[in-house]
C-alpha positions as CSV (number, residue, x, y, z in Angstrom):
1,X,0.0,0.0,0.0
2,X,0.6,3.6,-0.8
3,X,2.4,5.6,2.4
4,X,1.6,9.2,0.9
5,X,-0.6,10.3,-1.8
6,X,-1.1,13.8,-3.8
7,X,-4.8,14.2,-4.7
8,X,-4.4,16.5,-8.4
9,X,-7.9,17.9,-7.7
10,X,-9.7,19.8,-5.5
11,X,-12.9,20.7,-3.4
12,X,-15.7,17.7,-3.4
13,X,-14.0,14.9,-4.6
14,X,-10.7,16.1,-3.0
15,X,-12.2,15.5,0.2
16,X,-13.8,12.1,-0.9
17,X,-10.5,10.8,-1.8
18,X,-8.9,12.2,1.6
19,X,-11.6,10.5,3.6
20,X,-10.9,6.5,1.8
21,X,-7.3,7.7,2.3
22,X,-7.5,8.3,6.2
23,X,-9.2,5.1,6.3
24,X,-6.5,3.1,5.0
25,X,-4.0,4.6,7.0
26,X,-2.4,6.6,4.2
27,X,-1.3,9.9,4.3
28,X,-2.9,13.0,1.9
29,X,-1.8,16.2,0.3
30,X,-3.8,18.1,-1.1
31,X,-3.1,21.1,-4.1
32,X,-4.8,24.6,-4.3
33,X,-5.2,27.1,-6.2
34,X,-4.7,31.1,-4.8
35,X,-8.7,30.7,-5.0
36,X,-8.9,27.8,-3.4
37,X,-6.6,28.4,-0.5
38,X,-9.9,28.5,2.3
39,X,-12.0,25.2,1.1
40,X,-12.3,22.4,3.3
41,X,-10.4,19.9,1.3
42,X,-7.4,21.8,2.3
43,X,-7.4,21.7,5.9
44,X,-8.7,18.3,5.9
45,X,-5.5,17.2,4.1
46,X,-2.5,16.2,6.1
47,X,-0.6,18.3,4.5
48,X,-1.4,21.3,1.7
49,X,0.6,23.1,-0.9
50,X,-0.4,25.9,-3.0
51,X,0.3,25.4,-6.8
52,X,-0.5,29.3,-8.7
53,X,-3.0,31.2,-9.4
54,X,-6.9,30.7,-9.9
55,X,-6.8,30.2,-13.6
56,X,-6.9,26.2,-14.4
57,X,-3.6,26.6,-16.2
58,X,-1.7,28.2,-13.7
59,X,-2.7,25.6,-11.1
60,X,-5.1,21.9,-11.7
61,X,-3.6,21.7,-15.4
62,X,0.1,22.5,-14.4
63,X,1.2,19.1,-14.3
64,X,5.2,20.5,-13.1
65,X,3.8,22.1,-10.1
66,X,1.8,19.5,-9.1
67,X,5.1,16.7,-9.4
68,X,7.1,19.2,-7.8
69,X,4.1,18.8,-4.8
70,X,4.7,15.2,-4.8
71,X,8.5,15.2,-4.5
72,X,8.9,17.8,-2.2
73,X,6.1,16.1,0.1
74,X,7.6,12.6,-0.3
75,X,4.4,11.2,-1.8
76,X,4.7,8.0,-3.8
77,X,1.6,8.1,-5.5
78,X,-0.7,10.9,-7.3
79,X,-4.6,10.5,-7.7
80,X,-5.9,12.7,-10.1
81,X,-9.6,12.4,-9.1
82,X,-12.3,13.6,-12.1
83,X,-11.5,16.2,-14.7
84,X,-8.9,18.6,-15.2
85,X,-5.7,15.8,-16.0
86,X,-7.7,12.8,-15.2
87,X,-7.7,11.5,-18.2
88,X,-4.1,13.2,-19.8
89,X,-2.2,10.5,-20.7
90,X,0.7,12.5,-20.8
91,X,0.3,13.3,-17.4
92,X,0.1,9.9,-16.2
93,X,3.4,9.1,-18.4
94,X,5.0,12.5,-16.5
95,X,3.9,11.1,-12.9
96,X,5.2,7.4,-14.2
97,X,8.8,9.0,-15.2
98,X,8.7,10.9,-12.0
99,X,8.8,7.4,-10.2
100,X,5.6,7.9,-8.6
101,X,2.4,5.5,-8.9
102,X,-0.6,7.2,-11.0
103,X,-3.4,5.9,-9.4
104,X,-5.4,5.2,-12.7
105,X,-4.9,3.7,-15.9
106,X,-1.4,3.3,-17.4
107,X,-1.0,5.9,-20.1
108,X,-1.2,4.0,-23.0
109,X,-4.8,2.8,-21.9
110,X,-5.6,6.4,-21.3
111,X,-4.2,7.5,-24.7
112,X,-6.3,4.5,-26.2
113,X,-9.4,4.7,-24.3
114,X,-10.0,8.6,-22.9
115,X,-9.8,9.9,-26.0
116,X,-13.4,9.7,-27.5
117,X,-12.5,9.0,-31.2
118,X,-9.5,6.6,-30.0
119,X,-12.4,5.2,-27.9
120,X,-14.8,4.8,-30.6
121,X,-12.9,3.3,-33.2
122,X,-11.6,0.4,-30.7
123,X,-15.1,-0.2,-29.7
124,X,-16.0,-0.4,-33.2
125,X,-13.5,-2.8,-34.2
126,X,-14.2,-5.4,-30.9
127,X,-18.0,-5.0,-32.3
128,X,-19.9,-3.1,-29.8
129,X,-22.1,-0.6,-31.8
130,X,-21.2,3.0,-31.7
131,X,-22.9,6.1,-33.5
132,X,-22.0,7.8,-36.6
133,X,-19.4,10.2,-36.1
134,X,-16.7,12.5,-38.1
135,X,-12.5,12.4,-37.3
136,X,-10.9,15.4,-36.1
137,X,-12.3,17.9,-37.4
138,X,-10.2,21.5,-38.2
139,X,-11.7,24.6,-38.6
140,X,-11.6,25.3,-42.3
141,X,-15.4,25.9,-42.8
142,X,-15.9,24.1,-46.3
143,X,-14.6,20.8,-45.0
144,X,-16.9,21.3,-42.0
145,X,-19.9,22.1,-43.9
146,X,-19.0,18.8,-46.2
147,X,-18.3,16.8,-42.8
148,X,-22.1,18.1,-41.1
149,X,-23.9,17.3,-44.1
150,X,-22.2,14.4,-44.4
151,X,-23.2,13.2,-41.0
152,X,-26.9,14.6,-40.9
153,X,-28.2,17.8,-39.3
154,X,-29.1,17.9,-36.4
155,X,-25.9,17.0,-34.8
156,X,-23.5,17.2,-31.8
157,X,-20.0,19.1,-31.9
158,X,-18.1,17.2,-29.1
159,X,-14.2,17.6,-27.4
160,X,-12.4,14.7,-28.0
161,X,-10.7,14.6,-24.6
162,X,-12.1,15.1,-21.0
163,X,-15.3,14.9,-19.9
164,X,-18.3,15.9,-18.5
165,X,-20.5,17.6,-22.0
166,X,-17.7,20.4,-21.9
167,X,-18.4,22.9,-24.7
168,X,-20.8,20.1,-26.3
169,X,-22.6,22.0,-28.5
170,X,-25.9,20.7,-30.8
171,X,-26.1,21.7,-34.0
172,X,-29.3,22.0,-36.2
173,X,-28.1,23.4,-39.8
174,X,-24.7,24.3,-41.4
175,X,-24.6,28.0,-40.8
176,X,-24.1,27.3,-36.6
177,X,-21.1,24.8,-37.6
178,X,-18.1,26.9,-37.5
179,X,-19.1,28.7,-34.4
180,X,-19.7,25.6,-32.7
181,X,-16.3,24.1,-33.3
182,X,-14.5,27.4,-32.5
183,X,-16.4,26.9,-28.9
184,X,-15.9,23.9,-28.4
185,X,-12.4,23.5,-29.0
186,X,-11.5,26.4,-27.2
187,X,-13.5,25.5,-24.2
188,X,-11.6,21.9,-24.0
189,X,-8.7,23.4,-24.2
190,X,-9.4,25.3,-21.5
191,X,-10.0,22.7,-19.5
192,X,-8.2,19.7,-20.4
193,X,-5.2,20.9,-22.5
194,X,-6.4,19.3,-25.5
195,X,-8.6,21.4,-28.5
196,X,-9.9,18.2,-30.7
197,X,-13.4,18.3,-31.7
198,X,-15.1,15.7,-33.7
199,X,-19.0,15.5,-35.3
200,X,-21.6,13.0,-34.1
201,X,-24.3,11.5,-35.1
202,X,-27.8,13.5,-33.1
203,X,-30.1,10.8,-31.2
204,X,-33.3,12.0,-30.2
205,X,-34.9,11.4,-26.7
206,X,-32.2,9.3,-26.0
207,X,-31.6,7.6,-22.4
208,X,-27.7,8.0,-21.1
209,X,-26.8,4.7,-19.3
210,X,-23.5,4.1,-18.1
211,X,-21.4,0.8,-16.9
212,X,-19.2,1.0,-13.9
213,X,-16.2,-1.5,-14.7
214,X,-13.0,-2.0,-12.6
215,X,-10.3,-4.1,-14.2
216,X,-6.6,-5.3,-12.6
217,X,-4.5,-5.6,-15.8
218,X,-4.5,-9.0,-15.6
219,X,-7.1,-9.5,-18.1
220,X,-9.7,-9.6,-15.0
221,X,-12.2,-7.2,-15.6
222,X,-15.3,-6.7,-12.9
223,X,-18.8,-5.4,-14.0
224,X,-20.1,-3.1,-11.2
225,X,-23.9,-2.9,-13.0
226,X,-25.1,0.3,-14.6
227,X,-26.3,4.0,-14.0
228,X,-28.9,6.1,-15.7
229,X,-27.6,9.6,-16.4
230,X,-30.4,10.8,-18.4
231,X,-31.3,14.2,-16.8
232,X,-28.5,16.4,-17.9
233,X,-28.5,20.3,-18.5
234,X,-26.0,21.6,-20.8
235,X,-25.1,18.3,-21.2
236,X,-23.3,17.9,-17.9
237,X,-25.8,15.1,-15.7
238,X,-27.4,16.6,-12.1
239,X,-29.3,13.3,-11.9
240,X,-28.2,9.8,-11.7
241,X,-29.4,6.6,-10.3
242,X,-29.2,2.8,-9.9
243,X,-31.0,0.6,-10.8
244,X,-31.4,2.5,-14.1
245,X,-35.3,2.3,-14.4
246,X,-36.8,0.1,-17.5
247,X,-33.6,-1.8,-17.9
248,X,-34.0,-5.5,-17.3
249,X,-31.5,-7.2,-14.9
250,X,-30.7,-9.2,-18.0
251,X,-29.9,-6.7,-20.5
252,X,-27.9,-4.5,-18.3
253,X,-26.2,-7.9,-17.9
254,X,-25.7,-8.8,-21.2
255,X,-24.1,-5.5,-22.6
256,X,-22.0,-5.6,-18.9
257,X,-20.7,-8.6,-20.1
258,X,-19.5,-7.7,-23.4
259,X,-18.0,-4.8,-22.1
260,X,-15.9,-6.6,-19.7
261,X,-15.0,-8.8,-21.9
262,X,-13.7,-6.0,-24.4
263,X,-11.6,-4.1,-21.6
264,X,-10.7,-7.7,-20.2
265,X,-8.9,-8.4,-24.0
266,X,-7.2,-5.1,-23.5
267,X,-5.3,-5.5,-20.1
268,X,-7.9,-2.7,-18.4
269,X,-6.1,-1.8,-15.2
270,X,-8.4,0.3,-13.2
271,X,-12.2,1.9,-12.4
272,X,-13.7,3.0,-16.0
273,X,-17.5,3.9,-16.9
274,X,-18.3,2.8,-20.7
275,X,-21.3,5.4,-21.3
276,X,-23.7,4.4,-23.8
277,X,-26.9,6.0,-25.7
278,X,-30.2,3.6,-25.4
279,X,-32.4,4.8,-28.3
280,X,-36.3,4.7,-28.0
281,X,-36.3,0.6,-29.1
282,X,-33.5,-0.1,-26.1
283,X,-30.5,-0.5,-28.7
284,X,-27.6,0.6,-27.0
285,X,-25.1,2.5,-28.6
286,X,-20.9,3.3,-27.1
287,X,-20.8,7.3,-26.4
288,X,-16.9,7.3,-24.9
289,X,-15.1,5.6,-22.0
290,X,-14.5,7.3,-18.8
291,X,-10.5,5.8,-17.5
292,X,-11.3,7.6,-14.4
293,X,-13.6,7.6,-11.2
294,X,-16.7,9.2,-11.9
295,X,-18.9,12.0,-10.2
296,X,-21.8,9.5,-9.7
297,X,-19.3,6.6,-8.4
298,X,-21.8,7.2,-5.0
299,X,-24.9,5.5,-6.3
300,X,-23.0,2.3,-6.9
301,X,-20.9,2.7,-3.9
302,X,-24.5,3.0,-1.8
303,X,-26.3,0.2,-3.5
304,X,-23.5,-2.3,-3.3
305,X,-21.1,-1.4,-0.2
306,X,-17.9,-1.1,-2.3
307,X,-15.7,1.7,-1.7
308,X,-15.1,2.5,-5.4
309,X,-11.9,4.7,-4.2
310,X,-10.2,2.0,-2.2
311,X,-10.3,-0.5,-4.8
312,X,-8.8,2.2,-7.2
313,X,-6.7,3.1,-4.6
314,X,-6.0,-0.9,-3.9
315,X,-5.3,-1.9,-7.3
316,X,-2.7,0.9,-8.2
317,X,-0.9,-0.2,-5.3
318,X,-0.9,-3.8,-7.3
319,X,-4.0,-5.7,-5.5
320,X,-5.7,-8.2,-7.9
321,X,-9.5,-8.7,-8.2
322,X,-10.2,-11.8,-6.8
323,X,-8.5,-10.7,-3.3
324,X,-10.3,-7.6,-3.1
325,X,-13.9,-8.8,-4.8
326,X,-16.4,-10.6,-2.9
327,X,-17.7,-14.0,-4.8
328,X,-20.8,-12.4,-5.5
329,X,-22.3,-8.5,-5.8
330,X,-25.7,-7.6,-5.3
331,X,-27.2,-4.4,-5.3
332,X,-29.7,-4.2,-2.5
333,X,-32.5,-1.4,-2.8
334,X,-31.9,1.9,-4.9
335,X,-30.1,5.0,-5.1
336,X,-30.3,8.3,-6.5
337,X,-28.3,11.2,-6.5
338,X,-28.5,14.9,-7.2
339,X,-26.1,17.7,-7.9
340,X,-26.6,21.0,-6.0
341,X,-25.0,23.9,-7.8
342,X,-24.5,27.4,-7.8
343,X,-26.7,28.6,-10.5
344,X,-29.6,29.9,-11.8
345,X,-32.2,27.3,-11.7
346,X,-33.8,28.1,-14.6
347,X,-31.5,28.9,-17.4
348,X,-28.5,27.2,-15.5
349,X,-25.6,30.3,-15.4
350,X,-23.1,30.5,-12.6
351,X,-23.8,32.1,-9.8
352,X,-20.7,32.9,-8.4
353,X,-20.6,34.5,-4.9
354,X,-20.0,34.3,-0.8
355,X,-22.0,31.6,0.8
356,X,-23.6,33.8,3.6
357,X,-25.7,30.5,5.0
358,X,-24.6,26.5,4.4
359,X,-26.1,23.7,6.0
360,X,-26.9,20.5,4.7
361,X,-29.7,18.2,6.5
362,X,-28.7,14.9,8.1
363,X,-31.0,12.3,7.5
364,X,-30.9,8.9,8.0
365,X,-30.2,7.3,4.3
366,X,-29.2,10.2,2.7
367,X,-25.2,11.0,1.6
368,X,-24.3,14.2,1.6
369,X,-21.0,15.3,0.1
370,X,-19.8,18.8,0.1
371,X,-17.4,21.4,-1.6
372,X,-17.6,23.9,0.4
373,X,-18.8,25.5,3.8
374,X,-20.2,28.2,4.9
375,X,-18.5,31.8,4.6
376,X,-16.4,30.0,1.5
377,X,-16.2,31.7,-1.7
378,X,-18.3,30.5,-5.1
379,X,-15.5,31.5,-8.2
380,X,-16.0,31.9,-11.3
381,X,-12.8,30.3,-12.4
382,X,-14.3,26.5,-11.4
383,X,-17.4,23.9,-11.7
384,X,-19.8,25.8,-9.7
385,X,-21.2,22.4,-7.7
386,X,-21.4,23.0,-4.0
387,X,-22.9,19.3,-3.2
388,X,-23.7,16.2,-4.1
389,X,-26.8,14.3,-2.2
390,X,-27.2,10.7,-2.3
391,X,-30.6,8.8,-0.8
392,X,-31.1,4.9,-0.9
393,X,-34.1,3.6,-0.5
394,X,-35.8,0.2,-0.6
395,X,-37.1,1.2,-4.2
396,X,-37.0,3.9,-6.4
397,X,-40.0,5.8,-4.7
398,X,-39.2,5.6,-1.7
399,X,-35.4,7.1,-2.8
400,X,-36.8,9.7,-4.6
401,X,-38.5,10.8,-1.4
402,X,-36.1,10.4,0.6
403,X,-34.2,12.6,-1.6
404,X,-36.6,15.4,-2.4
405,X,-36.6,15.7,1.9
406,X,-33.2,15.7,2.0
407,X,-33.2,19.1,-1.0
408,X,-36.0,20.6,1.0
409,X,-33.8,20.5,4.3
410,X,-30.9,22.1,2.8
411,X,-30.4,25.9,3.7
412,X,-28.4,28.3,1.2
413,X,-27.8,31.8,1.4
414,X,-25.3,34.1,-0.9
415,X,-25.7,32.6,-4.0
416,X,-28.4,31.3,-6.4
417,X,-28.2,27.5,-6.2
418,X,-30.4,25.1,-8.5
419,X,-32.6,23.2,-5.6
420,X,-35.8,24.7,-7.1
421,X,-34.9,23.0,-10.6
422,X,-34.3,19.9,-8.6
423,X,-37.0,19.5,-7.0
424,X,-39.6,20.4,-9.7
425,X,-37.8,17.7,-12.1
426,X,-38.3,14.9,-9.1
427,X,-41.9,15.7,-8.9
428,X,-42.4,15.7,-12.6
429,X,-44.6,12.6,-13.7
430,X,-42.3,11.5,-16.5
431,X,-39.5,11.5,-14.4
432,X,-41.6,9.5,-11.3
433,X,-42.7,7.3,-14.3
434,X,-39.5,6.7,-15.6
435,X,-40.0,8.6,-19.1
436,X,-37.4,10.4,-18.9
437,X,-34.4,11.5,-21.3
438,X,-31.8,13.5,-22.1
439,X,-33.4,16.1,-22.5
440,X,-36.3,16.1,-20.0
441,X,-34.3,18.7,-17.4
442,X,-34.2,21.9,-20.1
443,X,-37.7,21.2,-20.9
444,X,-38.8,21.3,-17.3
445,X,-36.5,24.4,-17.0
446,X,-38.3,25.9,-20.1
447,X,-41.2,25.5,-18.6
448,X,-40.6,27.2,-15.4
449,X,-39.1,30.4,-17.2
């Protein structure tokens, strides 16, 4: 096992890794910004370093700085938690050449796998259907217009690296192309380094259903069952949950299975989410491979007792699967989880600010996992989430219940936060009835406007 560990990250899921850490009896350092220098991650750390100023560059994306943190502190490994260089392969080479232990993938699995046209054409080839999409594409408008209409209008401008819907744009005729590109490439590399953009095929009313996977590069590769992301605004989830509703046991199973078996033919050697498109007929369809933990890792932790950061943590440090498994996983009951954000909860901006009042509810069942505290500052320079909250139930009603008592309860002062949204999509009959989509949030939002 690991003595020390840099977490490359910061605020919610800096303090989620620091907590899996402290149980295991290994030491964390956390990184901040000059922004970031009064969040609770920081003092909760053993030890803290400040790596430059607020802008991402300067600081989360400056992988130099961030070694330097781990040498000077005598770490020997460097978790790199969600976004930001997550999923740089040449990061994880850097950290690998630095003699430490990146606690992910190995590099060329990253290189292969978090890069979504990489992604897609392996897929592709080990026969797991994907959706129509472009190469690279560059910014010379003529091939772009000959690339859209050669793909179909509508359709979706997407980064090639990263995560999380950044700068995802949709695109409904060729005279919004160019713009689209330009934003999208510039907004990626922003925020992962990297400005390749690629065209995709447009599915409409799809359902987004992920599959947790954690694999030991052995060639043992563990299914950890699925999660329905549907209920997204600007393409970034707020929603997720598992069981995902109207998916049969069996065929979340069955495409499990193949999965596992793909990324078990590859070597896989850590946690990955394969996120797929299910059309209105339940055909599922590969949308890119996440070599990194996720946001929503909670729901699965919740319904199946796993701590999803220990075994990442475990396997880096060169655990196999069958001593860290247990012969068989069930999920008991159901969980859901929200993301609480500062915004507005109608047309979804920042709202950036002091928190003048913070205080989640405790209740029995229900997860709570902050960002911040009171008195701490909302920046514009970052994700503006201030929470994630996480209720399992016995079913999905009685989760959802549990959950809407758990937004109610929450008090937030300072700042516009999206808790309103929230709780008008959990008492929207298409959500309760499980008819919901990709798109269902904006249209509630719409509506509310």
């Amino acid at each position: 096992m690991f003595r020390k560990v840099v977490i490359a990250n910061r605020g919610l899921v800096a303090s989620r890794i620091i907590r899996t850490l402290r149980r295991l009896g290994v030491a964390s350092v956390a990184v901040y910004s000059e922004a970031d220098a009064g969040l609770p991650y920081a003092a909760e750390a053993d030890e803290a370093y400040g790596i430059g100023p607020a802008p991402v560059r300067q600081s989360y994306l400056n992988a130099d700085a961030i070694i330097a943190v781990a040498r000077r502190s005598g770490a020997d490994a460097v978790h790199p938690g969600y976004g930001f260089l997550s999923e740089n392969a040449a990061f994880a080479a850097k950290v690998d050449a630095a003699g430490l232990r990146f606690i992910g993938p190995a590099a060329d699995r990253i290189a292969a796998m978090g890069n979504k046209i990489a992604a897609r054409a392996r897929m592709a080839e080990a026969g797991v259907p994907v959706l129509a999409a472009s190469p690279s594409v560059g910014d010379d408008e003529g091939s772009l217009i000959a690339a859209g209409r050669a793909m179909g209008f509508p359709l979706l401008v997407k980064a090639a690296a990263g995560g999380g819907g950044i700068g995802m744009q949709k695109v409904v005729d060729a005279d919004g192309l160019l713009g689209a590109v330009r934003k999208t490439r510039d907004l990626s590399g922003r925020a992962f380094g990297d400005g390749s953009v690629y065209l995709e095929r447009f599915l409409s009313e799809p359902r987004h259903i992920e599959f947790q996977m954690i694999g030991d590069g052995t060639g043992a590769v563990c299914p950890l069952f699925e999660r329905d992301c549907s209920i997204q605004r600007r393409h970034q989830k707020v929603v997720e949950e598992t069981p995902a509703p109207n998916v049969t046991a069996e065929g979340s199973a069955a495409v499990a299975g193949n999965l596992a078996r793909v990324l078990a033919g590859w070597g896989y050697d850590s946690l990955g989410t394969v996120e797929m498109l299910m059309d209105r007929l339940g055909r599922f369809y590969f949308l890119e491979m996440n070599t990194r933990l996720q946001v929503e890792h909670a729901v699965t932790e919740e319904v199946t007792g796993l701590d999803l950061v220990e075994l990442q943590v475990r396997v880096a440090a060169g655990a196999r699967l069958a001593s860290l498994m247990p012969a068989r996983i069930e999920r008991h009951g159901h969980a859901i989880e929200a993301r609480v954000y500062a915004e507005d909860p109608v047309r979804f901006l920042p709202s950036p600010g002091r928190l003048t009042a913070f205080r989640p509810p405790r209740l029995s069942g229900v997860r709570i996992e902050a960002a911040v505290a009171e008195k701490c500052d909302v920046t514009p320079h970052y994700d503006p989430m201030l929470a994630l909250v996480i209720a399992h139930g016995r079913d999905r009603e009685h989760a959802i219940a549990m959950l809407d008592d758990a937004l109610a309860g929450f008090e937030i002062a300072g700042v516009k936060h999206n808790i309103p949204f929230l709780r008008r999509l959990l008492a929207s009959e298409r959500f309760r009835n499980s008819q919901h989509h990709t798109t269902l949030a904006e249209e509630i939002a719409r509506s509310a406007a």
